[in-house]
C-alpha positions as CSV (number, residue, x, y, z in Angstrom):
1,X,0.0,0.0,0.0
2,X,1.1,3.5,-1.0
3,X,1.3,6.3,1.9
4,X,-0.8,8.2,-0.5
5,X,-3.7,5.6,-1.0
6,X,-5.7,6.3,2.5
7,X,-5.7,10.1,1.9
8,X,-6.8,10.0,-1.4
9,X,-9.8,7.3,0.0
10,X,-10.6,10.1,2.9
11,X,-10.7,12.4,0.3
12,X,-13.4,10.3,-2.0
13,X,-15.5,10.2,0.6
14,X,-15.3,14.2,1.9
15,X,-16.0,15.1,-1.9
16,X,-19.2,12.2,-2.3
17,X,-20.5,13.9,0.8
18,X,-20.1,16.9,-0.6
19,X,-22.2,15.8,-3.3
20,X,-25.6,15.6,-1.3
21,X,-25.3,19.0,-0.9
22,X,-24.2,19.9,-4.4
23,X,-27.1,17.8,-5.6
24,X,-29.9,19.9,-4.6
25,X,-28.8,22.7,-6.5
26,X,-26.9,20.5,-9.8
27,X,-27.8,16.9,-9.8
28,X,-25.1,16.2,-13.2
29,X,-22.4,17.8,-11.0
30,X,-22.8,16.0,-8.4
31,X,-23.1,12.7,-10.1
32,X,-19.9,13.7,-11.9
33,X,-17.9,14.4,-8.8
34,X,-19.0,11.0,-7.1
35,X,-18.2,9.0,-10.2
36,X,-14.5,10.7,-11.0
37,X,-13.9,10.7,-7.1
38,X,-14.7,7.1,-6.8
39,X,-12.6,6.2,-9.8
40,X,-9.7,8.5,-8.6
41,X,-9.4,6.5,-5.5
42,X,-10.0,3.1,-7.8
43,X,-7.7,4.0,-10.1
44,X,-4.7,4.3,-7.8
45,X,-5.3,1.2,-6.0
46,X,-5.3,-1.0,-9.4
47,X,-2.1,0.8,-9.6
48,X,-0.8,-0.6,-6.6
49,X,-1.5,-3.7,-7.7
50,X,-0.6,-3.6,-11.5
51,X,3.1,-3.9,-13.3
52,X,5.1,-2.1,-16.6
53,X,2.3,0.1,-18.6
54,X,-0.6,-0.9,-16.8
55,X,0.6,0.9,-13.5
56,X,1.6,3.8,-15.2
57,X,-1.7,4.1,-17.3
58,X,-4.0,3.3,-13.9
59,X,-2.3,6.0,-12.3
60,X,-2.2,8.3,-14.9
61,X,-6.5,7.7,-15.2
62,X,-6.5,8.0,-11.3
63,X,-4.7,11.7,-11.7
64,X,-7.3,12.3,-14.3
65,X,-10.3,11.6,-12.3
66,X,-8.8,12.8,-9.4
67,X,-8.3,16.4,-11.0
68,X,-12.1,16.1,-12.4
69,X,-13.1,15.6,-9.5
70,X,-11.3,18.6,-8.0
71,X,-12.5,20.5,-10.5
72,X,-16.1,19.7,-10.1
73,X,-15.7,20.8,-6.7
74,X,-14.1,24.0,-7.2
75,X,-17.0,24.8,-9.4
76,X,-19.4,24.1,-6.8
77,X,-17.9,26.0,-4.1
78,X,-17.5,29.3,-6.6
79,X,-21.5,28.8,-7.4
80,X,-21.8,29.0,-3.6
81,X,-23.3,25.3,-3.4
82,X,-20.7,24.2,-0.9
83,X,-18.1,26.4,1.2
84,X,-14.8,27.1,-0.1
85,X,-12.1,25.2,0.5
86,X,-10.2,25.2,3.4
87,X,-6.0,25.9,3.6
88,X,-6.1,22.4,4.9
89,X,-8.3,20.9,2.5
90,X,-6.2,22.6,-0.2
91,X,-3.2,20.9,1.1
92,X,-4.2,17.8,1.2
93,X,-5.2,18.4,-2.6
94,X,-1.9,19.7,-3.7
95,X,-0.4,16.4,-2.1
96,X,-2.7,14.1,-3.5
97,X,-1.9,15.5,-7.2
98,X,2.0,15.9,-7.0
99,X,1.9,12.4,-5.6
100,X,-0.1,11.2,-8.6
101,X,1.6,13.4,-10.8
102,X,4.9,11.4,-10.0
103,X,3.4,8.0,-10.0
104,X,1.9,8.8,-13.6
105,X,5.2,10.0,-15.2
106,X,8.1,8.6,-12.6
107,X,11.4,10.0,-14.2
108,X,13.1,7.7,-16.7
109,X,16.5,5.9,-15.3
């Protein structure tokens, strides 16, 4: 298991409960964010278990969804829908991308 793999799972589950609130004013959105979260989080753990180009191209989906999913949240919080982000929360996000961001493109030897 990854160091990485339990925030990112804490984090799937902040932004799906996010999503009841986002889905009384934009039900797509919401579904959106819950389906790229949950596939974020997914993602990175058939990572984990994958080898050669099929770990790379899991966590290279994973980063995908996970910065989907970030963005459908940003959204919501600028239409008012949820509060903004926290300094905290916002940390946790910039970890959880520049640790996908290395597992998707890890530097050729």
């Amino acid at each position: 298991m990854l160091e990485i793999e339990p925030v990112v799972v804490d984090w799937t589950v902040r932004a799906y409960r996010a999503s009841y609130a986002i889905a009384k004013c934009d039900r797509d959105l919401a579904d959106q964010l819950r389906r790229s979260a949950k596939s974020a989080s997914q993602n990175l753990s058939e990572g984990i278990g994958a080898y050669g180009g099929n770990k790379q191209r899991a966590y290279r989906i994973a980063l995908g969804e996970f910065r989907e999913s970030r963005t459908s949240l940003e959204i919501a919080r600028r239409l008012d829908f949820t509060p903004a982000a926290t300094d905290e929360e916002r940390d946790i996000e910039q970890r959880i991308e520049g640790t996908l961001v290395k597992l998707a493109y890890p530097r050729s030897r």
